[in-house]
N, C-alpha and C positions, 0 to 999 in steps of 0.2 A: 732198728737200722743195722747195726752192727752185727746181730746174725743172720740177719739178710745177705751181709757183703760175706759175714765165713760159709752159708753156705753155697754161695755162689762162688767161690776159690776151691772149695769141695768138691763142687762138680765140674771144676775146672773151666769155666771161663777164662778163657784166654784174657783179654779184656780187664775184667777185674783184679787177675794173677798180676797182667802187667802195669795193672795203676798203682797196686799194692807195693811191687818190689820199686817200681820210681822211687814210693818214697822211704822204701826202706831204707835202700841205696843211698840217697841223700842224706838220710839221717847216722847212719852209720860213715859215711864219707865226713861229716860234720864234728861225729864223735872224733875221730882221728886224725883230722884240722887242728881241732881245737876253737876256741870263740874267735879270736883275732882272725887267724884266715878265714874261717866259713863266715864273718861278715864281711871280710871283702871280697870273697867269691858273691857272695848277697846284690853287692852294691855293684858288682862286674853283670849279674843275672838283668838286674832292674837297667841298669843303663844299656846295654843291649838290644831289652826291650825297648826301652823311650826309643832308641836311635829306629828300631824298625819301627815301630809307630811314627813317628816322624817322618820318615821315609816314604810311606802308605799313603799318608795325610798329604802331603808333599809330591808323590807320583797320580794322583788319581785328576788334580787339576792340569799336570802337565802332560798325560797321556790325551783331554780331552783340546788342551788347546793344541798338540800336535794332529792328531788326529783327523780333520778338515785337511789339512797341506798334505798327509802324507797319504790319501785318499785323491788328492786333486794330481798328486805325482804317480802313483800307481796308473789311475783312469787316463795318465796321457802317455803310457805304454804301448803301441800295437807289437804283434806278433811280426815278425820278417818274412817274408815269403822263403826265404832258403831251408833247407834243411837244417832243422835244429840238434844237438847234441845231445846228452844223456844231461849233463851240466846246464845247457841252456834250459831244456825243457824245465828241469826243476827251478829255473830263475826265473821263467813266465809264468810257470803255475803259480810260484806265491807272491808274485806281482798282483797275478788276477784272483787271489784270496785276499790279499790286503785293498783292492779296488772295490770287491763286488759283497764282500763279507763283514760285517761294519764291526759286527759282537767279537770273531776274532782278530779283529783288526786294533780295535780298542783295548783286548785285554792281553794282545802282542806288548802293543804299546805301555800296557799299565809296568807291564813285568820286566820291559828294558827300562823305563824311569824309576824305576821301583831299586834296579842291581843300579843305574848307576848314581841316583843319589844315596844309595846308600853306600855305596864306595868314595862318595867327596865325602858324605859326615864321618868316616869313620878317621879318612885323612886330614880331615880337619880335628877332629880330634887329638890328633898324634900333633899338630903345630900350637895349639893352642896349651897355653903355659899352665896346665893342669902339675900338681903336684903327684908327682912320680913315688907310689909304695913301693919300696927298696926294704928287704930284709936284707938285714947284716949278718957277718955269719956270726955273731954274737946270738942272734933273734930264732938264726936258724936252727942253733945247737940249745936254747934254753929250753930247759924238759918242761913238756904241757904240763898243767895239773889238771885233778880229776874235776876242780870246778869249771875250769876253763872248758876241757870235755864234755860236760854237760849241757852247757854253754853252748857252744858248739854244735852237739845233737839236736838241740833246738833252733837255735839259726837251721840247720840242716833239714830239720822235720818243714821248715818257711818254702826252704828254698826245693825240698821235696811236694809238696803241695801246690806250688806254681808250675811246678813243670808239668804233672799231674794235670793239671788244668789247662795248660799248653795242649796237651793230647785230647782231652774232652772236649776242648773248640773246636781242632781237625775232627776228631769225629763226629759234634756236633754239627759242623760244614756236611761231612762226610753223608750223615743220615737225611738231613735236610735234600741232599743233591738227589738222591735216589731210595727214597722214603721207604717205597713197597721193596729194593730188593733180599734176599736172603743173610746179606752183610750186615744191613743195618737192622735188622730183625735182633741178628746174632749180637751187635752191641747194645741192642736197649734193653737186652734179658740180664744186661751186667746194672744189678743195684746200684753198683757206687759208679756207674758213667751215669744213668738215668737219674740218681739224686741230685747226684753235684752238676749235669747239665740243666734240672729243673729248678735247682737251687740259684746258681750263678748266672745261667745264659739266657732261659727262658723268659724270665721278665723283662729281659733286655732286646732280645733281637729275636726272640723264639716267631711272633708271627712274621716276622721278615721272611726269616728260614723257612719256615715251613709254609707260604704261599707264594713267596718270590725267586725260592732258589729251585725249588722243580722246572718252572719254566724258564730260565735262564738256563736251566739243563738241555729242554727239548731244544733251546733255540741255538746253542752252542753245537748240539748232536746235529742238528740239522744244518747248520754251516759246514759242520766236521762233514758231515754226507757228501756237501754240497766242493768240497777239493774234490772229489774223486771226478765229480762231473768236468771239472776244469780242468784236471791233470789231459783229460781223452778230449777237450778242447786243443789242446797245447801238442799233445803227441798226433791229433788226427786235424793239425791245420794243416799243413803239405800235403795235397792230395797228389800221389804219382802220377804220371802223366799215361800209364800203360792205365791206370783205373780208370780215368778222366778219359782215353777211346774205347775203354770194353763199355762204360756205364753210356756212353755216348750211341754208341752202336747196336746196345739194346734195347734202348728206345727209338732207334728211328729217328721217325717224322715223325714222333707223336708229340704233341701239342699240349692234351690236358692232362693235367696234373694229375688226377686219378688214374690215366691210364698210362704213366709213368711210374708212378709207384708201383702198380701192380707189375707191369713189367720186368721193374730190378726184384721186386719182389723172387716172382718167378724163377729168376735168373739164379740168384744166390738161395734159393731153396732147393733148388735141383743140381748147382755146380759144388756146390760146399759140403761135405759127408761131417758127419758127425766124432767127434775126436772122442772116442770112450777111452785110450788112455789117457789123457790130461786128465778128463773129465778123473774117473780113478784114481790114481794119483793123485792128485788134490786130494778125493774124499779119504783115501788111506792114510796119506803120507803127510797131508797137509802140504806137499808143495805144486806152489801154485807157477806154470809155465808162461808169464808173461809174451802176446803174440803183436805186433799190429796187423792194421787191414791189409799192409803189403803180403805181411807174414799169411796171413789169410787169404788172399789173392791166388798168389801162386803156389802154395802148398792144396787148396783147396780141403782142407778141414779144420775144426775147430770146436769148441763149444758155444755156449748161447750166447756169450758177453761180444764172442769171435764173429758172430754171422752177424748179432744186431750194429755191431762196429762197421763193418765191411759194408752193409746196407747205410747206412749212414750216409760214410763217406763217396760211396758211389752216387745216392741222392742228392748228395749238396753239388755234388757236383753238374749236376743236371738244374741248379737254381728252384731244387725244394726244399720244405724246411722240414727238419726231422728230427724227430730225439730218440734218444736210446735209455729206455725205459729201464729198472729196474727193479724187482720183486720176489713171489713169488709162484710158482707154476703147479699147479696140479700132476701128480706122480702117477697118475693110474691106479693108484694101489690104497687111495681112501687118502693121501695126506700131500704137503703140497713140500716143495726145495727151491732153493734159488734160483731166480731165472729171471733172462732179458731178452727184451724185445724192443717194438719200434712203435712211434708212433710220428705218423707223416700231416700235415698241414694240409688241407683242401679249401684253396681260397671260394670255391662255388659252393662250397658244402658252409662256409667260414666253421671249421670243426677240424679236432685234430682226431684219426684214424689208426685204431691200433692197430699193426699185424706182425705174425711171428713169424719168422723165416725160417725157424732153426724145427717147429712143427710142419713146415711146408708138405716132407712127405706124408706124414700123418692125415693128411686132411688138404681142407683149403683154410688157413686160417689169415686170410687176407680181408681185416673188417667182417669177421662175422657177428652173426645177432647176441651169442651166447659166450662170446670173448671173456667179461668180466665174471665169467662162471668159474672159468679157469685159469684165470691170470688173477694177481692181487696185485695191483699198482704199489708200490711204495714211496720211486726216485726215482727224478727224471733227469738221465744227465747228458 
């Protein structure tokens, strides 16, 4: 075991270097204590922990009995009809994350019961008639001795192996969340994380971790997905009123819903040019130029996120339902990139209809047969 862990510091694992010096650190902090302090740093370590554990135990039943009320006060939110703010918008999107989101709603809630009982136990702490360790400067000036040092080193080497263990839960959390990726590859090739997490954790919560926290993964990622759909809820409910007579006006007198879509369809595939600086930008610089459907409207260009938005909001306006798809698109060049599109509701059809606006000159890609050849659905926001 033990040259397992030196050659694994040899070839440098980060990982095992940093579980190594913890407890170096502590142990050598110990030596230079002395025994008297490094055991009441010991007993300051362990009551810390109790108080967080206590805290944990303590916020998990009160997150769930808040949890029902603060879901029933979210859900009787509506949006205002006026023009929202920059400030507002952000105060309905996490309105309609805490109404519609349950996983982050619940573990919102874990994490404010969590800070604030753990800030009364601590002030409770401070009132209750605990006996107060006061060094005198009698205590302060008496020279260690070398047993007391040793002493010392040892509480140290305690309180260096707890902390040590503190970090192999986080990463044992850590690998657990995301099993397959390259991170956690990178800390199970450390000896002394993979002994001491099969030693300590495994027989205790190991098949927890590793059947119940990958999905608790997907399902938090997929809520996380699911703000962004709500955010372009909240920014694209005010529909303009210039949108609400262009979308108006190119449909007509048309009646059926199919031949309404295809119409805006049309409309915004042939009025809207394509924005290759954004687009660029972004892929260079990584900055990304936030637009809405107004911004899109009357500028007439944009990229995919910009046309499938604008389509949208000019359908609903007409009393269709529509969503603005997320994914990925086929590049031409054998491999696929981000992209968004639409997909419209046909109550005769009872079926929802993909089509891409932002491909419109390319093609006709309004419900064609071979859609999902080149599209890859991901999120529908």
């Amino acid at each position: 075991m033990i040259n397992g862990w030196m050659t694994s510091v040899s070839d440098a694992n980060i990982i095992s270097i940093a579980l190594l010096l913890v407890v170096v650190f502590s142990l050598l902090q110990g030596w230079s204590r002395g025994f008297s302090s490094a055991t009441g740093r010991l007993f300051g370590l362990l009551g810390t922990g109790l108080f967080t554990i206590a805290s944990l135990v303590l916020a998990i039943p009160a997150a769930a009995y808040l949890n029902p009320y603060v879901e029933t006060w979210a859900s009787g939110i509506s949006l205002p009809d006026t023009k929202l703010t920059q400030w507002q918008q952000i105060y309905y999107t996490a309105v309609s994350v805490l109404s519609e989101s349950p996983l982050v709603r619940f573990l919102l809630l874990l994490l404010i019961s969590y800070l604030l009982i753990r800030m009364l136990l601590g002030l409770l702490s401070m009132l209750l008639p605990f006996p107060q360790l006061r060094r005198t400067k009698k205590f302060k000036d008496r020279k260690i001795t070398q047993v007391s040092r040793m002493g010392g080193a040892m509480v140290g080497l305690i309180i260096g192996l707890m902390r040590s263990l503190v970090i192999v839960l986080a990463l044992f959390i850590c690998v657990g969340l995301n099993p397959e990726s390259g991170f956690s590859r990178y800390v199970e090739s450390s000896p002394i994380y993979s002994q001491s997490a099969a030693a300590v954790f495994e027989p205790i919560v190991g098949e927890t971790v590793q059947k119940k926290l990958p999905i608790l993964t997907k399902t938090v990622a997929a809520e996380m997905n699911d703000i962004l759909r709500r955010k372009y809820e909240v920014i694209d409910h005010e529909i303009p009123q210039d949108i609400i007579g262009a979308a108006g006006d190119i449909v007509g007198q048309a009646q059926d819903e199919e031949k309404k879509a295809r119409l805006l369809y049309d409309w915004v595939g042939t009025r809207v040019t394509y924005d290759y600086a954004k687009a660029d930008n972004y892929l260079q610089n990584r900055v990304w130029h936030e637009q809405t459907p107004q911004d899109t409207f009357d500028t007439r260009q944009g990229v995919c996120i910009d046309y499938a938005r604008l389509y949208a909001v000019m359908a609903r306006s007409q009393g269709l339902q529509v969503r603005v798809v997320t994914g990925q698109g086929y590049d031409g060049r054998g491999g696929y990139g981000a992209h968004a599109w639409n997909e419209v509701y046909i109550s005769d059809r009872q079926a929802w209809i993909p089509l891409d606006p932002t491909w419109a000159s390319s093609g006709d890609w309004f419900n064609p047969k071979d859609f999902d050849e080149t599209h890859i659905r991901e999120n529908a926001l």
